[in-house]
C-alpha positions as CSV (number, residue, x, y, z in Angstrom):
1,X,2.4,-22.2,-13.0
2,X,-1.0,-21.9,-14.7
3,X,-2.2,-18.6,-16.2
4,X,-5.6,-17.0,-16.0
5,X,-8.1,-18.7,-17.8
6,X,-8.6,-16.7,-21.0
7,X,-11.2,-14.0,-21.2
8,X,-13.9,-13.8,-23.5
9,X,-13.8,-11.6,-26.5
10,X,-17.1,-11.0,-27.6
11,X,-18.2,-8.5,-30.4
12,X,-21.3,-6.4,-30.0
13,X,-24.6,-8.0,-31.7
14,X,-27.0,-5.5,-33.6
15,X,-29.9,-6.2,-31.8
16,X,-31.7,-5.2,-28.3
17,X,-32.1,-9.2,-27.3
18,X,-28.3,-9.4,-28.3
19,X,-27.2,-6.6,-26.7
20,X,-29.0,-7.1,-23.3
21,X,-27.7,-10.8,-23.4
22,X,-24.0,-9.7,-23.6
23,X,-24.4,-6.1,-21.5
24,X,-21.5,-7.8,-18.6
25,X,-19.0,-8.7,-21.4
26,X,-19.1,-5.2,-23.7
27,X,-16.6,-2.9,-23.4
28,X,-16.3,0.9,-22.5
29,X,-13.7,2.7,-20.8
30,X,-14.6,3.3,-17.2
31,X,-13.1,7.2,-16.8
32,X,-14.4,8.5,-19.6
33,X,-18.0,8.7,-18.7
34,X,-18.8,8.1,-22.5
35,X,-22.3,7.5,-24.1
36,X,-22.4,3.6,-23.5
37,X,-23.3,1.9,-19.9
38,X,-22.1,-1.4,-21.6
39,X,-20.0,-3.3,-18.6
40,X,-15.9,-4.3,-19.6
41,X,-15.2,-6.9,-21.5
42,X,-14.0,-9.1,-18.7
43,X,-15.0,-11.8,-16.6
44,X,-14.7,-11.3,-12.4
45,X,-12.2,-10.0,-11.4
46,X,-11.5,-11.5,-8.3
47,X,-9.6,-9.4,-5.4
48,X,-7.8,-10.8,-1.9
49,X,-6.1,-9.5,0.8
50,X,-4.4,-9.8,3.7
51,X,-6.0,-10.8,7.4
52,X,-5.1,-6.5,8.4
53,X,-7.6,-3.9,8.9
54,X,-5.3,-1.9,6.7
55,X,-4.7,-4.0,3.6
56,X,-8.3,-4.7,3.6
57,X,-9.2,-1.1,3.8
58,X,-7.6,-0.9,0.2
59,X,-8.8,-3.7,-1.5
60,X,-12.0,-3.0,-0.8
61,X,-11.1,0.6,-2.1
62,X,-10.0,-1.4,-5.4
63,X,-13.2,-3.4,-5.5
64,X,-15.9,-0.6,-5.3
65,X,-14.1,1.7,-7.6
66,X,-14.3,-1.1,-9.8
67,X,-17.6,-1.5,-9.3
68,X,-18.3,1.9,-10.1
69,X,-16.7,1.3,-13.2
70,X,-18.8,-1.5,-14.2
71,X,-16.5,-4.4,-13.5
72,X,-18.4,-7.5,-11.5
73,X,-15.9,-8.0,-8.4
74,X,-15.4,-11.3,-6.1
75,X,-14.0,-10.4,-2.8
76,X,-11.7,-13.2,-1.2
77,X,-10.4,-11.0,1.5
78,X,-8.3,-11.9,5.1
79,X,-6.7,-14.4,3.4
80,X,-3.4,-14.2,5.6
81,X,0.2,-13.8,4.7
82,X,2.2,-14.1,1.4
83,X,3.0,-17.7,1.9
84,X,-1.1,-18.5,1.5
85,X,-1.8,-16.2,-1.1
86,X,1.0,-15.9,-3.4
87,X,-0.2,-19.5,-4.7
88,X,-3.5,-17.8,-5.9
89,X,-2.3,-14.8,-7.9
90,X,0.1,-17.2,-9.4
91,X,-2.6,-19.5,-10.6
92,X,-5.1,-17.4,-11.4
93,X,-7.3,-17.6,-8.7
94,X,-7.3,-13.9,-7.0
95,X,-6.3,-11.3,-9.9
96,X,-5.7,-8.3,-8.0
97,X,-4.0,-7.7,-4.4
98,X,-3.1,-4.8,-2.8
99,X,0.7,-5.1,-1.5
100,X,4.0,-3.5,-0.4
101,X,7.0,-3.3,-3.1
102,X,9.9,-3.6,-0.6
103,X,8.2,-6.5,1.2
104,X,6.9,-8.0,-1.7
105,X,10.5,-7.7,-3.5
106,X,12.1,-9.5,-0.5
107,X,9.8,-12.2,-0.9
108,X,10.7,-12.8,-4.8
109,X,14.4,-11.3,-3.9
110,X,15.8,-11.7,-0.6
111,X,19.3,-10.7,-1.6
112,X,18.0,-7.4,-3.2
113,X,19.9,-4.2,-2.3
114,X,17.6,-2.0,-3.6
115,X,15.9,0.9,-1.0
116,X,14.6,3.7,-2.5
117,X,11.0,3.7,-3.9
118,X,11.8,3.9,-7.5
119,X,14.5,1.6,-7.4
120,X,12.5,-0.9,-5.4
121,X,10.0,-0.8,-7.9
122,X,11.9,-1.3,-10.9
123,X,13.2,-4.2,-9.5
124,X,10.3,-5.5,-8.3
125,X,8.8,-5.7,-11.8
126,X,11.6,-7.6,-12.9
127,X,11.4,-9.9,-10.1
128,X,7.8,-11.1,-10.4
129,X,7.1,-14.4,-11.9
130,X,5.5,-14.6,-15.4
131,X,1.8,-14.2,-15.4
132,X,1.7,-10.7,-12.7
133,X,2.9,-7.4,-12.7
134,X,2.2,-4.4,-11.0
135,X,0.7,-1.4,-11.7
136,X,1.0,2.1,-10.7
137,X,2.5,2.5,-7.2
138,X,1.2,4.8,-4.3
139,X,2.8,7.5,-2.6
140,X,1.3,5.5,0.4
141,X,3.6,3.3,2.3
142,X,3.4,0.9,5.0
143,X,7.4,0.5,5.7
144,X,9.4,1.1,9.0
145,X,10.1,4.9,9.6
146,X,11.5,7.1,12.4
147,X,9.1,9.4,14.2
148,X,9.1,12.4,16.8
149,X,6.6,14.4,18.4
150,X,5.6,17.8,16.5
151,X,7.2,19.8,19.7
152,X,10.5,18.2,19.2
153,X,10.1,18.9,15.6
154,X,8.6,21.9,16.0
155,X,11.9,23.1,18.7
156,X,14.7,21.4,16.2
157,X,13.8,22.1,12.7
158,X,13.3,18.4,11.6
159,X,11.9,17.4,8.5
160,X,14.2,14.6,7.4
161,X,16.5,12.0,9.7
162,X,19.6,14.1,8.2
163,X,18.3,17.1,10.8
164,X,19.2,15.0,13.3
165,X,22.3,15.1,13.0
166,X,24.5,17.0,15.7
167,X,21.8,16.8,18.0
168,X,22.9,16.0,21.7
169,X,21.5,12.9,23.9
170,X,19.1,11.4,21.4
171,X,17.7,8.0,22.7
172,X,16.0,5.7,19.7
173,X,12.8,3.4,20.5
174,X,11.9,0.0,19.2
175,X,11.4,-3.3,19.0
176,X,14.9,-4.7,20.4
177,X,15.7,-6.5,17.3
178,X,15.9,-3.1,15.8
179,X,19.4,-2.8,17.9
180,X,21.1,-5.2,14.8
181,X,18.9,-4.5,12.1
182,X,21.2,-2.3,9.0
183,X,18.3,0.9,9.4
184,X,19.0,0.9,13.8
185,X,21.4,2.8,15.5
186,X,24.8,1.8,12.9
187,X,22.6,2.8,10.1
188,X,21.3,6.3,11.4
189,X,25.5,6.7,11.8
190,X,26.8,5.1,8.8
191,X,24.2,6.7,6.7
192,X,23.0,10.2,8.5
193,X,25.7,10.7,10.5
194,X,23.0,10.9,13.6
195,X,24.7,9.1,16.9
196,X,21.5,7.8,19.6
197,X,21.6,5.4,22.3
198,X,19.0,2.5,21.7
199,X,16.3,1.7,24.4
200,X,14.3,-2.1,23.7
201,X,10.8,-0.5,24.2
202,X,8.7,-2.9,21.7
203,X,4.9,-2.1,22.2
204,X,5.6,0.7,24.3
205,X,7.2,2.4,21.7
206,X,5.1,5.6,20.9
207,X,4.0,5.8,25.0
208,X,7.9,6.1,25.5
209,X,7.7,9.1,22.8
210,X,5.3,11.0,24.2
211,X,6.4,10.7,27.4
212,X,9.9,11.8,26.4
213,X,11.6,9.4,27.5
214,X,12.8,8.6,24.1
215,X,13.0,11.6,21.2
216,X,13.1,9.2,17.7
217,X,10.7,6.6,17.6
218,X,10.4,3.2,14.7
219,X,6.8,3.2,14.0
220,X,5.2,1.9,10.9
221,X,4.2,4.6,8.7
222,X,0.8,3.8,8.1
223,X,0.3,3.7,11.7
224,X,-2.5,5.2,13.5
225,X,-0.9,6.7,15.8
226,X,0.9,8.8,14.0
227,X,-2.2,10.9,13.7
228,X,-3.6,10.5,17.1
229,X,-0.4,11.5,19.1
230,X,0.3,14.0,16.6
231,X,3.4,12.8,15.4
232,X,5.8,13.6,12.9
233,X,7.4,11.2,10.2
234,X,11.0,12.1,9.4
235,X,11.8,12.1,5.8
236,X,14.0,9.0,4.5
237,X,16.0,11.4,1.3
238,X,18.9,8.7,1.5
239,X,16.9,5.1,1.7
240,X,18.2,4.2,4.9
241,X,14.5,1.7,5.3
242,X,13.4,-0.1,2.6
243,X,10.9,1.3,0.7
244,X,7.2,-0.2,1.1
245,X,4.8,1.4,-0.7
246,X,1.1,0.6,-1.8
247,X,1.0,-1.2,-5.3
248,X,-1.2,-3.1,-6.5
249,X,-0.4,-6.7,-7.7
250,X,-2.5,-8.2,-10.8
251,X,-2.8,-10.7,-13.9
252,X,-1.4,-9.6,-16.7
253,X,-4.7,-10.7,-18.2
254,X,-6.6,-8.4,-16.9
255,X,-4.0,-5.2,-16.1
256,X,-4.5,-3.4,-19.5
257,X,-8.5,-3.6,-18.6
258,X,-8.6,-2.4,-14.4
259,X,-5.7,0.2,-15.0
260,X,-6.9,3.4,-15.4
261,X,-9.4,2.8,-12.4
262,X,-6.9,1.1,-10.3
263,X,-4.0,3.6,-11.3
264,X,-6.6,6.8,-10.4
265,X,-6.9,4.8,-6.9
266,X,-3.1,4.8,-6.1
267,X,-2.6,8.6,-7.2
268,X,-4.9,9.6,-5.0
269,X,-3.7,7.6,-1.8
270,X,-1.6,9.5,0.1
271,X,0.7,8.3,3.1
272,X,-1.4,10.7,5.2
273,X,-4.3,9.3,3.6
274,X,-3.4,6.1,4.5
275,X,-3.0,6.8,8.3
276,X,-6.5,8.8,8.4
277,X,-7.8,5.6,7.0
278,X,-6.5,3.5,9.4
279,X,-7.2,6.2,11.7
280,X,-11.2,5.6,10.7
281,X,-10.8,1.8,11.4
282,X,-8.6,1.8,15.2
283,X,-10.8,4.6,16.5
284,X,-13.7,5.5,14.7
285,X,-14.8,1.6,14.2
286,X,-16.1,2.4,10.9
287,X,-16.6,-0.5,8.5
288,X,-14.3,-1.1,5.6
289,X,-16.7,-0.6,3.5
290,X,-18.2,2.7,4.1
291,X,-14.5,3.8,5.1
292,X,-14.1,3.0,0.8
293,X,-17.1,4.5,0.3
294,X,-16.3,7.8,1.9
295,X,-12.9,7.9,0.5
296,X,-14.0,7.0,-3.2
297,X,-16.6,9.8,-2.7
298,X,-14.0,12.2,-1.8
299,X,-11.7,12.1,-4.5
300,X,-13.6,12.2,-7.0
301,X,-13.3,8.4,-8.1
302,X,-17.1,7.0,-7.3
């Protein structure tokens, strides 16, 4: 595995020709708003992502904040899955990518038995190659999660999957493979102590909610939907699913530089954030890049 080509150090000359000549390699930190409009001492940093409206959404988040920060930015986005791209932030080639920890640690770990957020992320940093880390992750998540309508929440007094328990009749929606998976209906018991009968209803799954035919629903919880059918997400307090939440991936040769711009991004991007985001995309049809732009502008990071 090759590493990043090395950056340039360069040291500030004395003069105006000088410093003109060397304004997109000097260095100044990007939050503090200091004196100097010098550029980081880095080259490119070059940013992917994945072939989803969502994932693309945040790495173009990533590159105009950034940008605002004075950092020159290639965009190599819609790349596809981990299998195409994991090859370029191991070489070098794309040096930032917004990704998933629990997916991501499968991919590096597939035995892991790690589910809760923190734990996932502390074992995903152990699990990355040599040559990437991550750094700070999101509250964010894009992970499988159980749902119900805010009147069914509303009537039971749900906030978390544990409410469910004791509750008569409960029928559980998904896609049929989520009859065997360890988070399905054995899980919910094993781990909740929440008894449902299972209904197959794959893409239907959130029509089948709202119509009441089913009362819990697996829906991926950066979903649209969940904002548009007014849905609630029930809290996971016992890591039934796999954490997956919004980290971003980079070179260690260039973490210590983008962190405190990429770190501001992640504290700020909530998991209702996400879904209004993805909300903008699906139904308002608004471009990635004015979605970023709006968002930046928003909290503060522009």
């Amino acid at each position: 595995m090759s590493r990043i080509r090395t950056r340039l150090t360069v040291a500030l000359a004395g003069s105006a020709v000088a410093a003109l000549a060397l304004a997109g390699c000097a260095s100044s930190d990007p939050l503090t708003g200091g004196e100097s409009s010098a550029a980081p001492a880095s080259d490119t940093i070059t940013i992917g992502s994945q072939a989803y409206y969502s994932n693309e959404i945040i790495a173009e988040i990533y590159a105009q904040a950034l940008e605002g920060a004075g950092f020159t930015v290639d965009r190599k986005f819609s790349i596809g899955q981990r299998d195409a791209y994991i090859p370029s932030l191991e070489d070098g080639s794309i040096q930032l990518f917004p990704e998933y920890t629990g997916n991501l640690l499968q991919f590096f770990d597939p035995e892991t038995t790690a589910t809760s957020s923190d734990d996932v992320f502390a074992a995903l940093q152990e699990a990355l190659p040599e040559g990437l880390t991550v750094l700070d992750q999101s509250s964010a998540t894009d992970q499988d999660s159980y749902n119900v309508t805010a009147a069914f929440a509303e009537e039971n007094s749900l906030a978390s999957i544990a409410d469910l328990a004791g509750l008569p009749n409960l029928v559980l929606g998904g896609a049929p493979e989520l009859e065997q998976r360890p988070y399905g209906p054995e899980g919910l018991k094993s781990v909740y102590g929440v008894d449902v009968r299972f209904s197959g209803t794959a893409d239907t799954t959130v029509d089948e909610l709202v119509a009441g035919n089913i009362q819990i629903a697996n829906v991926y919880s950066a979903d649209p939907r969940i904002q548009t059918e007014n849905l609630v997400t029930l809290e996971d307090p016992d890591g039934l699913f796999l954490a997956s939440n919004v980290v971003p991936v980079v070179s260690t040769t260039v973490a210590d530089e983008i962190a405190d711009v990429i770190n501001a991004v992640s504290a700020a991007l909530t998991p209702e954030g996400l879904v209004a985001l993805n909300v903008q995309s699906t139904v308002d049809q608004m471009s990635k890049e004015d979605i970023a732009t709006e968002w930046l502008a928003a909290n503060d990071l522009s």
